[in-house]
C-alpha positions as CSV (number, residue, x, y, z in Angstrom):
1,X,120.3,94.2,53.2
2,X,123.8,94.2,51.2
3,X,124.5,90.9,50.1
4,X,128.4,91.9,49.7
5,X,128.5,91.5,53.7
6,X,127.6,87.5,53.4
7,X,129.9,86.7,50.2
8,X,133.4,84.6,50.4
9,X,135.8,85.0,47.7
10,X,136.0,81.7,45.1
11,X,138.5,79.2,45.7
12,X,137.6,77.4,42.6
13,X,138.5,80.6,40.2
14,X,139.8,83.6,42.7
15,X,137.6,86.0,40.8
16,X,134.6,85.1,41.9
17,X,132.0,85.4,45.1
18,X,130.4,83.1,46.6
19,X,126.5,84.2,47.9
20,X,124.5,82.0,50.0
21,X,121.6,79.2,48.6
22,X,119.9,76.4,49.2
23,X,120.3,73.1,47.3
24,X,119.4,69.5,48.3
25,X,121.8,67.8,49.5
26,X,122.5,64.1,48.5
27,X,124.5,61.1,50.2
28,X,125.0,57.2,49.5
29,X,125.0,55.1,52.7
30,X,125.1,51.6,51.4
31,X,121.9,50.6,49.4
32,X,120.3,54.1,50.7
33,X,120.3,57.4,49.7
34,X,119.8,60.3,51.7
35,X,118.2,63.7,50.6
36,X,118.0,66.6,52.8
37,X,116.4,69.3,50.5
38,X,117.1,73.1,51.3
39,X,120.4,72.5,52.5
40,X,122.5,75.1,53.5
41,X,125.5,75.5,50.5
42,X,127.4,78.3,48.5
43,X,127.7,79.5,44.9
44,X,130.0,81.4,42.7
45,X,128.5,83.8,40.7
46,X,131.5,83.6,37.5
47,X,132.3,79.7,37.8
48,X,129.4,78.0,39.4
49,X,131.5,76.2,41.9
50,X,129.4,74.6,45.0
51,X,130.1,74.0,48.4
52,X,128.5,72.9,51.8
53,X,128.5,75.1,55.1
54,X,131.0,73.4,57.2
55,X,128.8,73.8,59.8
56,X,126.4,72.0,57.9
57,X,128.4,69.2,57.5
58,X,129.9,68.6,60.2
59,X,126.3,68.5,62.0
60,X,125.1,65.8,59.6
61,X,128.4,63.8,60.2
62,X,128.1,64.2,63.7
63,X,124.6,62.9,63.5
64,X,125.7,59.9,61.7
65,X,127.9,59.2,63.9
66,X,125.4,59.0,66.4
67,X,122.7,57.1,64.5
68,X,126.0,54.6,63.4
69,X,127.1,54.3,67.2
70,X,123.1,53.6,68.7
71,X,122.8,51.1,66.1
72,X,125.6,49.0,67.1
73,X,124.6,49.6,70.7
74,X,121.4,48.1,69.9
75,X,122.9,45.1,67.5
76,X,124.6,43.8,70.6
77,X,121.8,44.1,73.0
78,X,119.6,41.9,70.4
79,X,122.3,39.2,70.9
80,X,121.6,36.2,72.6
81,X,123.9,35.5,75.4
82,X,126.1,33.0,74.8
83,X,125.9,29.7,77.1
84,X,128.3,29.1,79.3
85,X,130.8,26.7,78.7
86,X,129.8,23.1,80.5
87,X,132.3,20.5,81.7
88,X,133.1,17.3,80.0
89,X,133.1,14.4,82.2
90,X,137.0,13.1,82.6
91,X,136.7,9.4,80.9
92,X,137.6,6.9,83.4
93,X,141.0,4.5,82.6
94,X,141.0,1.2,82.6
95,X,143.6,-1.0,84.6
């Protein structure tokens, strides 16, 4: 197979092409750090620039999403209900 079909021109250095590989990819959320190794990403073969497949990324931010909006969801089922405000009783006056 010719790799020359599957390259994309450097945006990094303009000379160079960019060929498919897989690399772990690595992201912070709070005190966690996620790895998801053989991630799909490009390479230059004259500068070494990196990049993500878009496609890529915006599956894993859509899946975030997700996970962000069912853990919520969840948080305010776990909440108690609140009780319902009660009445004082009106002091009587004195004549």
């Amino acid at each position: 197979m010719d790799d020359q079909r599957y390259t994309i021109h450097c945006d990094e250095c303009g000379i160079g092409h960019c060929r498919p590989i897989s690399t772990p990819y690595l992201l912070k959320l709070g005190k966690h750090m996620m790895v998801m190794p053989d991630s799909p990403a490009y390479a230059c073969d004259i500068c070494g620039n990196r990049f993500f497949d878009e496609g890529f990324l915006d599956g894993v931010h859509y899946l975030l999403e997700q996970a962000a909006a069912d853990s919520r969801r969840q948080a305010r089922r776990r909440q108690a209900p609140r009780p319902e405000p009660t009445a004082m009783p009106h002091a009587r006056r004195s004549r």
